[in-house]
C-alpha beads as a LAMMPS data file, in Angstrom:
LAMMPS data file: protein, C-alpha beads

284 atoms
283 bonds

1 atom types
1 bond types

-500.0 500.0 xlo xhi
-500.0 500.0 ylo yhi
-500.0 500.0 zlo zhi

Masses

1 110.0

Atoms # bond

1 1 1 20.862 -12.895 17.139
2 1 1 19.553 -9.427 17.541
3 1 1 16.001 -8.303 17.577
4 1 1 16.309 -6.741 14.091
5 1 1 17.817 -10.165 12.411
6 1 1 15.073 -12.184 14.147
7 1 1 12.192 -10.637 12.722
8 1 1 14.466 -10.211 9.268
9 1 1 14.571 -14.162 9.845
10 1 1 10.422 -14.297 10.376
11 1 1 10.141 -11.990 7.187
12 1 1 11.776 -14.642 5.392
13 1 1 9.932 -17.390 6.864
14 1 1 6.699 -15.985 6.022
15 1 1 7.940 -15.249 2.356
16 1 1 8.621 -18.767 2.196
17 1 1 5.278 -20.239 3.062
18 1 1 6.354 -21.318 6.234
19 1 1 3.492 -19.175 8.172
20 1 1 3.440 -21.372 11.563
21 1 1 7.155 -21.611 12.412
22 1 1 6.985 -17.618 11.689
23 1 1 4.379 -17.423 14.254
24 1 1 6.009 -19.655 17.116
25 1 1 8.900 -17.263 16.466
26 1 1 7.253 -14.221 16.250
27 1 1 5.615 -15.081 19.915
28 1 1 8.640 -15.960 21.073
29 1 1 9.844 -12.420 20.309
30 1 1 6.735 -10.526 21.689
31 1 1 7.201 -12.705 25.216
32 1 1 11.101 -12.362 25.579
33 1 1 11.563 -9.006 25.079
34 1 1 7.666 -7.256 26.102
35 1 1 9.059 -4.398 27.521
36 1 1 12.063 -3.319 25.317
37 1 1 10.346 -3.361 21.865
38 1 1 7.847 -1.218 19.871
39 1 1 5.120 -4.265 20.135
40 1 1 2.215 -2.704 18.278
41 1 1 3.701 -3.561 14.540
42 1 1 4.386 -6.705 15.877
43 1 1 1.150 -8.023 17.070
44 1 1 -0.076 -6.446 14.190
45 1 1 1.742 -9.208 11.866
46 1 1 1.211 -11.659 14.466
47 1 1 -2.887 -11.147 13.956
48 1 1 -2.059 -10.704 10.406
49 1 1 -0.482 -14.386 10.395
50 1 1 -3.379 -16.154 12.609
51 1 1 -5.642 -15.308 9.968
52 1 1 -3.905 -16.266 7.345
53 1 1 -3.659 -19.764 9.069
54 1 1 -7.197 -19.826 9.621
55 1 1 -6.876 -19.160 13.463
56 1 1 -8.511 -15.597 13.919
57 1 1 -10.952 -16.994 16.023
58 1 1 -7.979 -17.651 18.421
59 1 1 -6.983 -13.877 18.403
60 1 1 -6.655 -13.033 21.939
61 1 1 -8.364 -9.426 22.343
62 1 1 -5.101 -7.877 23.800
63 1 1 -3.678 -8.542 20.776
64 1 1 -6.407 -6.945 19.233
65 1 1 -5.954 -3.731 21.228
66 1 1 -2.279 -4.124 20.172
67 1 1 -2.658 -3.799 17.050
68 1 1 -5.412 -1.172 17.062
69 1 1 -3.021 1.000 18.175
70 1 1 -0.868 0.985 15.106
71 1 1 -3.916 3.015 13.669
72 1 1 -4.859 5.054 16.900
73 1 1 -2.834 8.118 16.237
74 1 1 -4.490 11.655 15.567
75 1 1 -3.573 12.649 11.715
76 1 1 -2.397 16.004 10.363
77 1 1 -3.490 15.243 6.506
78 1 1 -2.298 17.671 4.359
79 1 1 -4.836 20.592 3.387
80 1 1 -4.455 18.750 -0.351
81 1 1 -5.960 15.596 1.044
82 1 1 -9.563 17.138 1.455
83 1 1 -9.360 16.090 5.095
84 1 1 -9.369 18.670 7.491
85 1 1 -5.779 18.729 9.949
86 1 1 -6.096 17.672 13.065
87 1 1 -9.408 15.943 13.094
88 1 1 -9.909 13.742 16.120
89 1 1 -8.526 10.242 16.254
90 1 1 -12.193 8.877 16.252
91 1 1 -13.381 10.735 13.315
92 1 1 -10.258 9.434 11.794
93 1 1 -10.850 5.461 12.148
94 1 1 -14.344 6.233 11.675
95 1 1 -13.503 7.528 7.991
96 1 1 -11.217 4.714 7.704
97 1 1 -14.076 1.882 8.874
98 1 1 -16.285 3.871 6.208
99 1 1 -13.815 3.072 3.642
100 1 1 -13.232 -0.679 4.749
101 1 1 -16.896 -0.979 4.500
102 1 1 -16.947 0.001 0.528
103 1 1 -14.418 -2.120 -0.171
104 1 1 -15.662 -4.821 1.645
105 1 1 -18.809 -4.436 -0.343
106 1 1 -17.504 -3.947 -3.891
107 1 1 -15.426 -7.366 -3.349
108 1 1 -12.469 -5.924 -2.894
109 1 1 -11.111 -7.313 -0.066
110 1 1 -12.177 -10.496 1.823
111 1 1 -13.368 -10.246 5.471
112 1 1 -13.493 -13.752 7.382
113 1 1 -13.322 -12.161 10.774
114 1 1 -14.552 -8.974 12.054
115 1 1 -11.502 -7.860 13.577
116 1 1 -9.770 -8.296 10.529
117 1 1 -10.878 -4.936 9.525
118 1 1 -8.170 -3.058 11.974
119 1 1 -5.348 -5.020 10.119
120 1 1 -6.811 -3.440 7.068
121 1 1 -7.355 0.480 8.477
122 1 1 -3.438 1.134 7.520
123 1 1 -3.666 -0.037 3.966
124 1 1 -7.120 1.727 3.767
125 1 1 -5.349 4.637 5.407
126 1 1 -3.085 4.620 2.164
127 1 1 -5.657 4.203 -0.487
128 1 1 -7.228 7.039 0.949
129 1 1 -3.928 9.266 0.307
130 1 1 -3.521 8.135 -3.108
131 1 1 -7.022 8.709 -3.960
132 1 1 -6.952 12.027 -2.524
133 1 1 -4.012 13.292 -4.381
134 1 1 -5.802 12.460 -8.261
135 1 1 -7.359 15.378 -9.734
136 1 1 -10.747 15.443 -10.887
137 1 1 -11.533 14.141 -14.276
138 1 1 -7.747 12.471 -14.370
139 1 1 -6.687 9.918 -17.009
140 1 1 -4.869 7.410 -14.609
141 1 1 -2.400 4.883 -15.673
142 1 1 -1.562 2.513 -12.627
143 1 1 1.333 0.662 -13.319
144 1 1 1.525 -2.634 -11.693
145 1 1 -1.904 -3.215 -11.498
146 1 1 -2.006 -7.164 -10.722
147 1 1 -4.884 -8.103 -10.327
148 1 1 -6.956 -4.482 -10.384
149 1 1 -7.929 -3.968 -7.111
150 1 1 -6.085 -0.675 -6.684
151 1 1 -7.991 0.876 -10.004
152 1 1 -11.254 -1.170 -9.013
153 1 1 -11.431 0.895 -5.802
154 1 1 -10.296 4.480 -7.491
155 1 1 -13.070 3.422 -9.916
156 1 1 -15.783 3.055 -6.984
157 1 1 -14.690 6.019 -5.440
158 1 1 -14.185 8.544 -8.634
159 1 1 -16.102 6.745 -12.044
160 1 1 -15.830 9.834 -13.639
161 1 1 -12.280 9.303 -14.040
162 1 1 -10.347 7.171 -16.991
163 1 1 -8.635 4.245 -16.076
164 1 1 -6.073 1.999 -17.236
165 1 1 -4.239 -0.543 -15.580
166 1 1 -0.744 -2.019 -16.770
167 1 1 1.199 -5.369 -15.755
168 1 1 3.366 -8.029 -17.358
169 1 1 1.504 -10.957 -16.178
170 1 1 -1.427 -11.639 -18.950
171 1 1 -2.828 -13.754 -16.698
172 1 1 -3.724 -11.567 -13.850
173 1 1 -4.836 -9.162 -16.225
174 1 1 -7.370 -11.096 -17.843
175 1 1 -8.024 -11.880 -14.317
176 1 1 -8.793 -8.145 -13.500
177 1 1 -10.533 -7.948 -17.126
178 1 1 -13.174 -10.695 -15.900
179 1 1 -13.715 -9.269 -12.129
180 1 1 -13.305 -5.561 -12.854
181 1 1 -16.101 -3.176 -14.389
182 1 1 -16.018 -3.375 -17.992
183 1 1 -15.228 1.032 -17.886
184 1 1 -11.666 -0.058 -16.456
185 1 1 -8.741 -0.989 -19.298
186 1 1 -6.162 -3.760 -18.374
187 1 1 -3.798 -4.557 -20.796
188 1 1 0.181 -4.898 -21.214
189 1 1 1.250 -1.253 -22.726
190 1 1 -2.087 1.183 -23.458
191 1 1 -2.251 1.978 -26.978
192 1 1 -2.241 5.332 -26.927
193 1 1 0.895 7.510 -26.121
194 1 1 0.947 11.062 -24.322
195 1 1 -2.559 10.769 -22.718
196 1 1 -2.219 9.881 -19.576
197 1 1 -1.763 12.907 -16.345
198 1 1 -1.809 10.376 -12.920
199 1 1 0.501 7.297 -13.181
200 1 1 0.008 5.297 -9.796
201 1 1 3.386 3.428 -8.730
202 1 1 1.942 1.647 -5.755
203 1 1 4.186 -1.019 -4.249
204 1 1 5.558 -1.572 -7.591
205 1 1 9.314 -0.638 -7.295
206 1 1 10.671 -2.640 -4.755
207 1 1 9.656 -5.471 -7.321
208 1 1 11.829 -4.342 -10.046
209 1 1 15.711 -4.533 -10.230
210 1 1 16.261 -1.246 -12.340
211 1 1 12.754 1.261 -11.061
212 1 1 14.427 4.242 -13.063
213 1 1 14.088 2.231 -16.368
214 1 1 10.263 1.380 -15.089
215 1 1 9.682 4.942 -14.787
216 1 1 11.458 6.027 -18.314
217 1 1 9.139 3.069 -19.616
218 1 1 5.692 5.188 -19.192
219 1 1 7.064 8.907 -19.911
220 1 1 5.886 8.683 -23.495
221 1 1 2.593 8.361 -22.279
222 1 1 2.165 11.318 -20.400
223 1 1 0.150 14.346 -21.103
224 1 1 2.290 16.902 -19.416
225 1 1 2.207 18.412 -16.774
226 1 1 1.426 14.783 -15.709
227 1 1 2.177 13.514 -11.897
228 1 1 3.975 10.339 -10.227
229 1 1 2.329 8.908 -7.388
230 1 1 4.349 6.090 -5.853
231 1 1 4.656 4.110 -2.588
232 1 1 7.153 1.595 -1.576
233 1 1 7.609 -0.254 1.891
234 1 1 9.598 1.432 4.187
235 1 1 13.259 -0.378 5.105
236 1 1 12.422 0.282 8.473
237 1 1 9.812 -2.408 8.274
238 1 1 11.198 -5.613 7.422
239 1 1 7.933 -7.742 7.546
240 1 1 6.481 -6.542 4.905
241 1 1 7.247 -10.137 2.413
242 1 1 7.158 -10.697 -1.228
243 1 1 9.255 -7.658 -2.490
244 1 1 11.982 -9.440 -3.982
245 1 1 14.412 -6.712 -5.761
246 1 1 14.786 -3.709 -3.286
247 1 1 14.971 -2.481 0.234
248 1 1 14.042 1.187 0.125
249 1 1 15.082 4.013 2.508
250 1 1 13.830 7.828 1.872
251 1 1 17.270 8.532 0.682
252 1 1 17.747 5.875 -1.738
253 1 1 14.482 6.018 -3.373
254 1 1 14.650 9.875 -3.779
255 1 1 18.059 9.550 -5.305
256 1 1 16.370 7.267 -8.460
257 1 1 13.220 10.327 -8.445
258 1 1 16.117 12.918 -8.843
259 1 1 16.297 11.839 -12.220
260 1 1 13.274 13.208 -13.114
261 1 1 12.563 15.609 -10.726
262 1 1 14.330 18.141 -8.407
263 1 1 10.996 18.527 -6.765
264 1 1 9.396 16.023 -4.579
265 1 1 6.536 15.995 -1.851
266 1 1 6.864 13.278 0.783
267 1 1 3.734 12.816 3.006
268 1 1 5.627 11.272 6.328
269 1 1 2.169 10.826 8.425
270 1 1 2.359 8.402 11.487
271 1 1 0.028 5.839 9.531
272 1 1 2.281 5.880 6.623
273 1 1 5.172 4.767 8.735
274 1 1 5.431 1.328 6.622
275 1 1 5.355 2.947 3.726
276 1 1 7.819 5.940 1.736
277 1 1 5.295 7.947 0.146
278 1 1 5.432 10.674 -2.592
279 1 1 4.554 12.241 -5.410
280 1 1 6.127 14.061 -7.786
281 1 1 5.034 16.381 -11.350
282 1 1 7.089 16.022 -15.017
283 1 1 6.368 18.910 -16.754
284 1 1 8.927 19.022 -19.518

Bonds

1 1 1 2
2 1 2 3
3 1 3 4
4 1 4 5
5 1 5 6
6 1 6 7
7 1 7 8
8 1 8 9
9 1 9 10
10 1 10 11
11 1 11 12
12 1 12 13
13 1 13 14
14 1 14 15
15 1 15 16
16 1 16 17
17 1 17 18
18 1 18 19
19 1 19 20
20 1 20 21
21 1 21 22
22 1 22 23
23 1 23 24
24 1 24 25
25 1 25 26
26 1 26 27
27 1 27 28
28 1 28 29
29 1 29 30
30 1 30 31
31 1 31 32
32 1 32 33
33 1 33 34
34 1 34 35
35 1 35 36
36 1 36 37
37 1 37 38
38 1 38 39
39 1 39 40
40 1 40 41
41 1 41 42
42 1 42 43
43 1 43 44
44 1 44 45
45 1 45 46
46 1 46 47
47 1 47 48
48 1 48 49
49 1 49 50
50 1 50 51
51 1 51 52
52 1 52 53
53 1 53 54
54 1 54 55
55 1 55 56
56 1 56 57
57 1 57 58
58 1 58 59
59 1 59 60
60 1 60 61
61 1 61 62
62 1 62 63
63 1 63 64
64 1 64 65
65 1 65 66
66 1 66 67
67 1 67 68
68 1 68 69
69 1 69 70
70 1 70 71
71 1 71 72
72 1 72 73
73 1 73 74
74 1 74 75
75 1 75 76
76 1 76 77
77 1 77 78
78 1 78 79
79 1 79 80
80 1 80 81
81 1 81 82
82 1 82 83
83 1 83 84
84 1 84 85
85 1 85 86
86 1 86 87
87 1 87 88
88 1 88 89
89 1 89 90
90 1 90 91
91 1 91 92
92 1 92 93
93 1 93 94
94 1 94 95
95 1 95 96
96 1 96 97
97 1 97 98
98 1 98 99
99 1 99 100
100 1 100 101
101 1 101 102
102 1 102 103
103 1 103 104
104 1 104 105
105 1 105 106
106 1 106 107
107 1 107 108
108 1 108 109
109 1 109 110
110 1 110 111
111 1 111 112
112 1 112 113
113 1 113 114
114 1 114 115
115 1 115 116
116 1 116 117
117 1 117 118
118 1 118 119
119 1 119 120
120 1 120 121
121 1 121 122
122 1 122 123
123 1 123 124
124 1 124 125
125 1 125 126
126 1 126 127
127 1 127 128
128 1 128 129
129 1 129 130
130 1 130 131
131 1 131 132
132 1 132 133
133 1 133 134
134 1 134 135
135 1 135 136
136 1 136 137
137 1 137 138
138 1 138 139
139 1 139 140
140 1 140 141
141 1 141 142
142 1 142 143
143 1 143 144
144 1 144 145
145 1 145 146
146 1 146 147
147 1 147 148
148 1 148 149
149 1 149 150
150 1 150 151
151 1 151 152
152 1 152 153
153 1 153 154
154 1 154 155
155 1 155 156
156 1 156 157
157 1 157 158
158 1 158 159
159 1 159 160
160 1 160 161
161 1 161 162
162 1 162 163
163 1 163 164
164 1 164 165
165 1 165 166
166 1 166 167
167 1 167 168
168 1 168 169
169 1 169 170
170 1 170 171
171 1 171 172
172 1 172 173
173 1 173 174
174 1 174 175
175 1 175 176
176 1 176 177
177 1 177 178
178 1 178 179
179 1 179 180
180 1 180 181
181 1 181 182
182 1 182 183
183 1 183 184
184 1 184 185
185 1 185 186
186 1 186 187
187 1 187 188
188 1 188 189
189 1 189 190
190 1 190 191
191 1 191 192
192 1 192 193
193 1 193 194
194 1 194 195
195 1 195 196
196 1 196 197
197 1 197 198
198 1 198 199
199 1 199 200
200 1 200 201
201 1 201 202
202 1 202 203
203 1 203 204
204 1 204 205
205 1 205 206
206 1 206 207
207 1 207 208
208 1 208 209
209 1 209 210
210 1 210 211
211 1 211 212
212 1 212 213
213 1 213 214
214 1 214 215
215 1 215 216
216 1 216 217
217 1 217 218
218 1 218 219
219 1 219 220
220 1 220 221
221 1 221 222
222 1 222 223
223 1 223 224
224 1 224 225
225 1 225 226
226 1 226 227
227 1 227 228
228 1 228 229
229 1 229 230
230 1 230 231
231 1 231 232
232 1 232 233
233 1 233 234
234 1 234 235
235 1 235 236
236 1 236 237
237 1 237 238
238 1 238 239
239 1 239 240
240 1 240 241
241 1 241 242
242 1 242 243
243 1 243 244
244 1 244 245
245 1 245 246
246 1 246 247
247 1 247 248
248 1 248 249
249 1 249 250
250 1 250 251
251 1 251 252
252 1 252 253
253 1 253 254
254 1 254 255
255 1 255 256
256 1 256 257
257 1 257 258
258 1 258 259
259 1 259 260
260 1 260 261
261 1 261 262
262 1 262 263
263 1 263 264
264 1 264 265
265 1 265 266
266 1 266 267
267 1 267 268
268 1 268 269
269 1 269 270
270 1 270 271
271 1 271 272
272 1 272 273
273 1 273 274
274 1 274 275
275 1 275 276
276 1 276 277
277 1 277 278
278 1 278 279
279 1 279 280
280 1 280 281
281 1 281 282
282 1 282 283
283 1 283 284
């Protein structure tokens, strides 16, 4: 069995439940082929799975420094990002850290271990994209909102913005109703049609056997021109679990946008590797 088909194996191991026989694996991996892999990912889901088991204290610190570099490269943010290109890798985590700390203290994310905030920095990396790319004073529909984290922390970081947050499952949303600030709407379809100008599609898609008819779903709620901001997990890494519908590469998500648009903006930056990216406008 190949490299790639072992840690497809692990991916399914861990989407399973089956967290400790996905570890032995995994280490098995890391120690039989150290010098012939791209190891950083990997010990990145390894520290990932140790404190998920309740082992961080166990963490070795080369692992640590492992994974640390997975978020160690200098960024070239778009100018639209509000970041200037080509800060310094330091100033870069040290945003990053910034960011982990105000989520950390609006409850948004549980911290057990203090190294558990470099498995965080990629995500965080993310959020800060996604937040970056909302216009000021936005009405924001995030589609797939779960449990509300992903409008909780857009709330914390812009209030004067209007959110709503959308999901089948009634009972995470009156989940996120009871956590969330009472400014922040969750319900099943928002009331009101052609009102809305952001619509966040953040690791949504891959969940969904048909994402075109997701997407037709929430035109009639747009205030046009009105923009798509969506993010899937990249094909290219497997181990990212629980996304039960699709595999996505660039070219087959951008074939379902083409539908709607001829005109989409990837952002392809070295700490969105696990991730496709985009955003795109409707204006007719």
């Amino acid at each position: 069995m190949d490299i790639s088909n072992k840690i497809n194996h692990i991916n399914q191991l861990v989407e399973d439940g089956k967290l400790e026989e996905a570890i032995i694996r995994l280490e098995a991996i890391l120690e039989a082929h150290s010098e012939s892999i791209k190891k950083t990912e990997l010990y990145s889901l390894l520290c990932k799975l140790y404190i998920q088991t309740g082992r961080e204290s166990d963490i070795p610190q080369d692992w640590i420094e492992q994974a640390k570099e997975v978020d160690s490269k200098t960024e070239h943010f778009p100018q639209e990002i509000g970041i200037t290109v080509e800060k310094q890798t330091n100033v870069i985590t040290e945003v990053r850290i910034q960011k982990a700390n105000e989520l950390i203290k609006i409850n948004t994310i549980p911290s057990k271990h203090p190294e558990a905030m470099i498995l965080i920095l990629p995500q965080l990396n993310r959020l800060l994209y996604t937040i970056a790319l909302i216009p000021p004073d936005a009405r924001v529909l995030e589609v797939g909102c779960a449990d509300g984290w992903l409008s909780r922390f857009l709330y914390h970081m812009k209030p004067e913005q209007k959110i709503v947050g959308v999901d089948i499952e009634e009972g995470l949303l009156e989940f996120a109703r009871k956590r969330h600030p009472k400014d922040i709407e969750f319900c099943l379809l928002p009331e009101l049609k052609g009102k809305y100008n952001v619509v966040l599609m953040c690791e949504v898609l891959e969940h969904i056997e048909h994402p075109e008819d997701l997407i037709s779903t929430y035109i009639p709620y747009l205030k046009k021109p009105a923009t798509f901001i969506i993010s899937v997990p990249s094909s290219k890494f497997g181990y990212y679990s629980g996304h039960i519908h699709q595999s996505f590469t660039k070219q087959k998500l951008e074939s379902i946008l083409s539908k709607f648009t001829q005109d989409i903006k990837w952002y392809d930056n070295p700490s969105l590797q696990a991730w496709l990216f985009c955003k795109f406008t409707i204006t007719g």
